[in-house]
Structure formats: structure tokens, C-alpha cells
C-alpha positions as MATLAB code, in Angstrom:
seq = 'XXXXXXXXXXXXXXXXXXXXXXXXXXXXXXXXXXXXXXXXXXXXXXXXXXXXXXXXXXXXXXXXXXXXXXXXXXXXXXXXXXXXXXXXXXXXXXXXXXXXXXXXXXXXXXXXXXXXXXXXXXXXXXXXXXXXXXXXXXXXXXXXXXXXXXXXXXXXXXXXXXXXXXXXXXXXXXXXXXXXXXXXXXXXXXXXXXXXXXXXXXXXXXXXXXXXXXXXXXXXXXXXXXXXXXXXXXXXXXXXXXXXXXXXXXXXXXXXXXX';
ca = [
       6.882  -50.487   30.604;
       5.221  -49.539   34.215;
       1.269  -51.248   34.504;
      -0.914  -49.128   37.017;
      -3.572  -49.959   38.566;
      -6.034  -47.116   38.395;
      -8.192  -48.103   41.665;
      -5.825  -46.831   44.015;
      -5.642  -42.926   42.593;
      -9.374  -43.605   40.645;
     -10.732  -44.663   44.136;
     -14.375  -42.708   45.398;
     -12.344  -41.748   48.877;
      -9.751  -40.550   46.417;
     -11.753  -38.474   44.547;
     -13.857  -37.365   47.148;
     -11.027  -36.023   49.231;
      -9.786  -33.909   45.944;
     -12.892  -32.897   45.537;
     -13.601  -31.161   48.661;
      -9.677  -29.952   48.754;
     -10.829  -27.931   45.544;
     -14.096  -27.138   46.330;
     -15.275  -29.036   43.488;
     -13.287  -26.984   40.977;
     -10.599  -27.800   38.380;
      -7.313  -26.886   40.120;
      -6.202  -25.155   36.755;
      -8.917  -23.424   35.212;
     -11.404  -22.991   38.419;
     -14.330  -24.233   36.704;
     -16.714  -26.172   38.771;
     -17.730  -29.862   37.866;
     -20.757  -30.468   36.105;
     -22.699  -32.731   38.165;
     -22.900  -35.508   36.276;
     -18.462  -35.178   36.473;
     -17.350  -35.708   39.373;
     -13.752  -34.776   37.914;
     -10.924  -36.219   36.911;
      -7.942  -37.538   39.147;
      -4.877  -36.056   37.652;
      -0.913  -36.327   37.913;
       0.549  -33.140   38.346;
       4.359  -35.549   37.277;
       2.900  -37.400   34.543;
       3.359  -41.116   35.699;
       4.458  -42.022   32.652;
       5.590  -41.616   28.708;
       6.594  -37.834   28.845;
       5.484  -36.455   26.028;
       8.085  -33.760   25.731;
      11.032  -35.880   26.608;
      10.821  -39.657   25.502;
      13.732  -40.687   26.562;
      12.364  -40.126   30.230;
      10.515  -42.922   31.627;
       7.941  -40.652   33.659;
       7.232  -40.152   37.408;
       6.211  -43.927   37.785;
       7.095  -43.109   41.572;
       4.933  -41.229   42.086;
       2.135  -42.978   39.898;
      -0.009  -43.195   43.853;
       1.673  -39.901   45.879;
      -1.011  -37.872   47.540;
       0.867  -35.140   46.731;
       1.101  -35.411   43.173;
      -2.401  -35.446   42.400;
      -5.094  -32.852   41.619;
      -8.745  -32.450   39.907;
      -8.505  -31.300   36.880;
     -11.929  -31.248   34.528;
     -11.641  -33.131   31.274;
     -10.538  -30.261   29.145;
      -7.714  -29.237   30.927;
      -6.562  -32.829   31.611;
      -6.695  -33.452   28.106;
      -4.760  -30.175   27.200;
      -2.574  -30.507   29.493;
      -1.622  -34.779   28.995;
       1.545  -35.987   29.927;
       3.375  -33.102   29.499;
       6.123  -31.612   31.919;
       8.513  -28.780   30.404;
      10.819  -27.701   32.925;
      14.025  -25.145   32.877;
      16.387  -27.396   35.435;
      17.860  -30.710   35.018;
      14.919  -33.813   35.063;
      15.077  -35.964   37.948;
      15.496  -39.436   36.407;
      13.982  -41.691   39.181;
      13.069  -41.902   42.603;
      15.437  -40.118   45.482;
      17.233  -41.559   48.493;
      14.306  -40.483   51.045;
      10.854  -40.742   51.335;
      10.116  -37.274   51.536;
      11.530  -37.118   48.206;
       7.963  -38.296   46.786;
       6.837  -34.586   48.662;
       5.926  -32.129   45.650;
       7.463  -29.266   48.323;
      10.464  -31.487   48.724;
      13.853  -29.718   47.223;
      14.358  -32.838   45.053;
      11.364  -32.518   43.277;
      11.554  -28.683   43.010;
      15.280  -28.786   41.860;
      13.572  -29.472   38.508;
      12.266  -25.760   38.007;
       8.794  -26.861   36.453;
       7.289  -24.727   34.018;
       3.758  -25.587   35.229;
       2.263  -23.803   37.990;
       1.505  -26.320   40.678;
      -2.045  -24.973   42.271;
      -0.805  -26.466   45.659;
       2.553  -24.853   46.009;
       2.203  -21.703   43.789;
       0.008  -18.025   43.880;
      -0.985  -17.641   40.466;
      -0.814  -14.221   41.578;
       2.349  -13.928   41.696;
       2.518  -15.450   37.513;
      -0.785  -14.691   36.430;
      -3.019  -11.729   35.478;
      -6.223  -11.269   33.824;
      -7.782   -8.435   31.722;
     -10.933   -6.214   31.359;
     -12.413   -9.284   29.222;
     -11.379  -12.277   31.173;
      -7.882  -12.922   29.336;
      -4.990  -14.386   31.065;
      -1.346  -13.338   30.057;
       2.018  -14.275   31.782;
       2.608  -11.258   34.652;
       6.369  -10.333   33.177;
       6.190  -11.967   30.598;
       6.915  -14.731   33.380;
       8.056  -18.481   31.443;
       5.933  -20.026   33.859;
       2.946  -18.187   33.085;
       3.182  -18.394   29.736;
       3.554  -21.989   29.913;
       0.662  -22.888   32.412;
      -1.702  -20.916   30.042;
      -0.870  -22.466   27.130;
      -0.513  -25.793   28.844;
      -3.978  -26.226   29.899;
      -5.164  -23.891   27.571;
      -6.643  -21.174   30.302;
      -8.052  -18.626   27.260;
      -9.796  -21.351   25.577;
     -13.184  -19.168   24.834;
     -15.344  -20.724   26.701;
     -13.245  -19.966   29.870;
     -13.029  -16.222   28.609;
     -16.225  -16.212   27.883;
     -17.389  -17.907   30.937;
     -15.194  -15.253   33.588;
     -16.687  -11.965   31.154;
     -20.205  -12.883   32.039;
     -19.253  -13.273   35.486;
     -17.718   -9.871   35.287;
     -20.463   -8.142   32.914;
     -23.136   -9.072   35.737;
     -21.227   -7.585   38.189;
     -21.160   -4.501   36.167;
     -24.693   -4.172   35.162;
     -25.848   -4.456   38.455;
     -23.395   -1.749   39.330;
     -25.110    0.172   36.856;
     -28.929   -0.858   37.656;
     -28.056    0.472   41.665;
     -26.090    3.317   40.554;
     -29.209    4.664   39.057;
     -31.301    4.400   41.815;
     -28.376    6.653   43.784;
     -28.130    9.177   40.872;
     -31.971    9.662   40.689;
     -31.834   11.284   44.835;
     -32.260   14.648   45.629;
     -29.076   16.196   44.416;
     -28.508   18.089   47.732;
     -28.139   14.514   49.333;
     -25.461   13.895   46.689;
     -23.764   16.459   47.438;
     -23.852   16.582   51.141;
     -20.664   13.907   51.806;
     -22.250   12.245   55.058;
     -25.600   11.937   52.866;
     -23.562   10.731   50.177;
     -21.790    8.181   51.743;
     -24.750    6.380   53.098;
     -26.369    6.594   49.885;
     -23.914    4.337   48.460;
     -23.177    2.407   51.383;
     -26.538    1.285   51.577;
     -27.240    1.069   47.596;
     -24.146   -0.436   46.206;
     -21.975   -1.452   49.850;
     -23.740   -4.487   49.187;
     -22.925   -5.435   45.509;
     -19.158   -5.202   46.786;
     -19.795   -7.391   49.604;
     -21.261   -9.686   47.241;
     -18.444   -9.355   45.143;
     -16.241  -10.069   47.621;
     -17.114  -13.049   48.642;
     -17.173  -14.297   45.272;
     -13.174  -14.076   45.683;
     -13.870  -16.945   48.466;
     -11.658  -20.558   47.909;
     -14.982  -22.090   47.229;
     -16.260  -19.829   44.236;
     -15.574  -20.451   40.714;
     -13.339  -18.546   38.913;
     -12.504  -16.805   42.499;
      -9.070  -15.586   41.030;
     -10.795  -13.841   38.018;
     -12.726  -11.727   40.643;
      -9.712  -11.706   43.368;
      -7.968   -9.797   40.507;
     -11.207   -7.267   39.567;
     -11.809   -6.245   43.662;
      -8.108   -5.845   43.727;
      -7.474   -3.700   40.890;
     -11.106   -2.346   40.395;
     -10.073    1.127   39.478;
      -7.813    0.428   37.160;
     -10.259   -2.496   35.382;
     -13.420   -1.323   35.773;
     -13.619    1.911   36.921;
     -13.316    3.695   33.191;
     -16.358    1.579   32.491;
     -18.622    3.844   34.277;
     -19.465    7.550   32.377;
     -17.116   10.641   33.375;
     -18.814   12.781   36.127;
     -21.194   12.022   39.335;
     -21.949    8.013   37.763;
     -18.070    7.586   38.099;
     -17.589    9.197   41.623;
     -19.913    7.781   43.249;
     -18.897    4.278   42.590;
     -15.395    4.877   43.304;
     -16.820    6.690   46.806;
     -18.472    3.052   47.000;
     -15.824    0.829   46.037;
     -12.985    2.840   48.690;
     -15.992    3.218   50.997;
     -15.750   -0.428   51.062;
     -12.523   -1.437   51.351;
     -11.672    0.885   54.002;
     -14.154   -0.461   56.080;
     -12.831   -4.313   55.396;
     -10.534   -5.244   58.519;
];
């Protein structure tokens, strides 16, 4: 059996550099650290004792790659442990060149993992979300499917924790939209009036929103996903009629005016 030493990949300089790579956020679930965790340093390769194929002796080569590591919070560390599914042949030890150790290298990605690796992949392109905060598999996609219920992305406390997130959005939506609704209904209906009406009363609950979908935010792809497909998600939420025009004047008002 491999020994590690945990100092090199435990190390402060170690940990600090993941943590400002990630913004302070778990790489899987986009939660930030609590401050009293600072995070912890995880192996995307399990180093060793792979727990769905004992036969393999782990990625003990990669036990101290930079590449290979992450910050993951507790809960999806522990989740996640030293598992590695994958649909293509495992890669029983280290290959002929050093670039081999590189999770972009072609020897490493021969394997076809199942989990989504945060620094080579766009959830995007495997993930979606709905109204409530739920993650599924986009087409049914393996990969999906198996990063959610790897790290256990709809544990409730996550769903819970991107619904709030959404809900305020929403009632403040709501709380502005009133203010439009209660103007002079000839401003309302005269379209330059209008338009600066909700420019000026909800433009800046978009903006907001917006840059909530920064790198640095938590759960940034939870509202990437809600700007992106905001009426189709949340749109419906708002009564038939004026409240429902207006803030889908606001919301392509908006992102028209985005470069």
C-alpha cells in the first residue's frame, strides 16, 4: 500500500491557491466556505483504494498533481469519496510522459470519466436546473446523472439553498413591479414612457441579477441558467396581463441593451 504525506496537497499555499481559483466555493456544488472552513483539498483521481473497482490500485501518481486537485466542501467530499466510475478502459498506472499527469492530457481523458471535472467541463453543456432549484442530467446525459448523484447536488439543503436565492429575486421583482403598475396608466401605455418606467424601476434588479451569474458568486450557475432561460422559468410566475408584460418589456429591455 502507497503512504502520503498530506503536507504537500494539505499545505496553506496549497489551499490558498484553490481557494482563490474557486472563489472560495466548492468546485461541485458552488457553495461558499463557511469561514471557520477554509475547504477541503480534494482529488478529482482518487489517490488511492477505488471504491468502485478494488482491484485498481488508485491514481497514486497523481496523489501531488496540481491538476488533479480541487476544493470541494466537506459534504461533497464525503459524498463523493474515492469514487471514479468511468465508461472507457481504466488507466492502470502512470504513462510514458510527463504530461500524462495533465487532467487535459489524452491519456487521462481516454478513460471517459463519468464525473464532471469543474476545470475541463461546462456543466452547461450536462447540467440543468428547474423552477425550484433541482438539477437533472440535460439528455438524460450519463455524465450528468452521475455527477449529481455523485456528490449529491439535490441534497435539500442545496435545493433549498438556490430556491431562496431565486424566491428573492422574484419578490423583489414583484415589490418594483408594483411601484410601475401603480403610474398613470397613460404612461403605461405610451411605449417610450413605458420603457423608461421599467428601465429605471426593475433595469436594475436584472443588472443585479446579472452579476450574480459572475465566477465569484455562489451558486452563479443556478442564476446563469434563470437570466438565460428567464421566460421560460420564471416568466409564468408573474399574473396574466400588464404585471406579466411589463417584466418581460424589462427583462428583453435588458438584454438587448447587454453588449
Amino acid at each position: 500500500m502507497t503512504n502520503y504525506l498530506n503536507k504537500p496537497y494539505g499545505h496553506s499555499t496549497v489551499r490558498d491557491a484553490l481557494d482563490s481559483i474557486y472563489h472560495g466555493k466548492c468546485a461541485y456544488c458552488e457553495s461558499i466556505m463557511e469561514p471557520a472552513s477554509s475547504g477541503q483539498v480534494e482529488h478529482y483521481r482518487p489517490k488511492k483504494n477505488l471504491i468502485d473497482d478494488k482491484a485498481h490500485p488508485g491514481y497514486y501518481w497523481l496523489a501531488y498533481e496540481w491538476t488533479n486537485l480541487l476544493l470541494s466542501c466537506a459534504r461533497c467530499n464525503g459524498k463523493k469519496s474515492n469514487k471514479f466510475p468511468i465508461s472507457g478502459k481504466r488507466i492502470p498506472g502512470p504513462g510514458a510522459a510527463d504530461t500524462d499527469r495533465l487532467c487535459k492530457s489524452e491519456y487521462l481523458k481516454a478513460e471517459q470519466p463519468c464525473l464532471l471535472n469543474p476545470e475541463l467541463d461546462d456543466p452547461r453543456e450536462y447540467l440543468r436546473f428547474n423552477f425550484a432549484g433541482e438539477l437533472s442530467a440535460r439528455d438524460d446525459h450519463i455524465r450528468g446523472r452521475q455527477t449529481i448523484d455523485l456528490c449529491d447536488l439535490n441534497r435539500d439543503d442545496l435545493i433549498s439553498a438556490r430556491k431562496e436565492a431565486k424566491d428573492w429575486f422574484q419578490r423583489m421583482l414583484e415589490k418594483y413591479l408594483e411601484k410601475v403598475l401603480s403610474k398613470p396608466v397613460e404612461e403605461l401605455r405610451n411605449s417610450e414612457a413605458c420603457g423608461k418606467l421599467v428601465d429605471d424601476f426593475l433595469g436594475p434588479l436584472f443588472e443585479f441579477q446579472e452579476e450574480r451569474t459572475g465566477a465569484a458568486e455562489e451558486y452563479s450557475a443556478y442564476h446563469t441558467y434563470i437570466m438565460d432561460n428567464f421566460e421560460r422559468v420564471m416568466l409564468p410566475e408573474f399574473p396574466e396581463g400588464d404585471a406579466r408584460k411589463l417584466v418581460r418589456l424589462a427583462y428583453r429591455r435588458f438584454r438587448n441593451s447587454r453588449p
